[in-house]
C-alpha positions in Angstrom: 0.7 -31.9 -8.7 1.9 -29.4 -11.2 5.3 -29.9 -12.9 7.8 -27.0 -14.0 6.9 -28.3 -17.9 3.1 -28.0 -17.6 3.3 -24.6 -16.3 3.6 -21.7 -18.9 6.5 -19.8 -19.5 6.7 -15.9 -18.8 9.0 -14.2 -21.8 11.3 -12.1 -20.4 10.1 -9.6 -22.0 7.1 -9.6 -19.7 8.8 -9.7 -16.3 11.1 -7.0 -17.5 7.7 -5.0 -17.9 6.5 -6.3 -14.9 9.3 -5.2 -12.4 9.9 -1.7 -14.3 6.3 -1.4 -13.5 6.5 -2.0 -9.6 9.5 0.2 -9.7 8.0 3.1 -11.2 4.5 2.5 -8.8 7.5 1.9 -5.8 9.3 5.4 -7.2 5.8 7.5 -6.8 5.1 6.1 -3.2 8.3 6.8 -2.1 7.9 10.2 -3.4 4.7 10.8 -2.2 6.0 10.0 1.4 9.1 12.6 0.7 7.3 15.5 -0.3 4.7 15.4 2.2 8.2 15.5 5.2 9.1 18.1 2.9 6.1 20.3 3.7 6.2 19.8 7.3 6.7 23.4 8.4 3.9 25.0 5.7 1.6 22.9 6.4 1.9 23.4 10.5 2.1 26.7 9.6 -1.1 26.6 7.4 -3.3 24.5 10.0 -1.7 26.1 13.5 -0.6 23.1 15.0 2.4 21.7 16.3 5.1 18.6 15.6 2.9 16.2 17.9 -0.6 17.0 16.3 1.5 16.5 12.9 2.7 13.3 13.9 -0.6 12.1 14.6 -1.9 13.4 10.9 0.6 11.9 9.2 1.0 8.3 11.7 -1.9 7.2 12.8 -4.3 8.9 9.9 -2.2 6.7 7.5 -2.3 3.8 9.6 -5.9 4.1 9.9 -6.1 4.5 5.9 -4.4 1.8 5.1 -5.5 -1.1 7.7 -9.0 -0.1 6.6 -8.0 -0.3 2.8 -6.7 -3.9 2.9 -9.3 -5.0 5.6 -12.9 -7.5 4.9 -15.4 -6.0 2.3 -17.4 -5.2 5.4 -14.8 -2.3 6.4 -14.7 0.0 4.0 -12.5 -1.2 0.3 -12.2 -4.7 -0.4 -8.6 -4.6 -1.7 -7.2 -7.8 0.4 -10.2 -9.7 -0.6 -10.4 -8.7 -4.3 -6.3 -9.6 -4.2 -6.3 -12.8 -2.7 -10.2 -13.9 -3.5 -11.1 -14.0 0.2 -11.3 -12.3 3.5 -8.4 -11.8 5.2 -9.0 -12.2 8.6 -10.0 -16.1 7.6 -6.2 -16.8 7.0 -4.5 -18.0 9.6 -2.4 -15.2 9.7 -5.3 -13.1 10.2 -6.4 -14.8 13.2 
């Protein structure tokens, strides 16, 4: 059993670093996703394809991407697994 004394303490200094960190990393995914609905109609345009084809691209390629990214070593990137130091789909969670 750990107790709040044994545990060290974080300056503030560090989570002030910490959480201006995750907001700038937050600030560049949002405006990643915002620039790419900016260039809808070029990139139609550019490719010949319509709002549903687009949809799909920018959907279900993502949602591809990133359930492959955070799946089992055996899928492709071990994100999940480097993050939490095993396999997701063993959590319960993952079941």
């Amino acid at each position: 059993m750990f107790l709040a004394s044994s545990l060290p303490r974080m300056s503030v200094r560090y989570g002030v670093y910490a959480t201006a960190l995750l907001m700038i990393a937050y600030t560049f995914s949002f405006l990643d996703r915002q620039i790419l609905n900016l260039m809808v109609g070029p990139i139609e345009r550019s490719l010949h394809i319509n709002d549903s084809k687009f949809a799909l691209l920018t959907g279900g390629a993502f949602g591809v991407f990133y359930t492959v990214m955070g799946a089992c070593p055996s899928a492709g990137w071990p994100t999940a697994s480097v993050a939490s130091g095993s396999c997701r789909s063993a959590s319960p969670a993952g079941a």
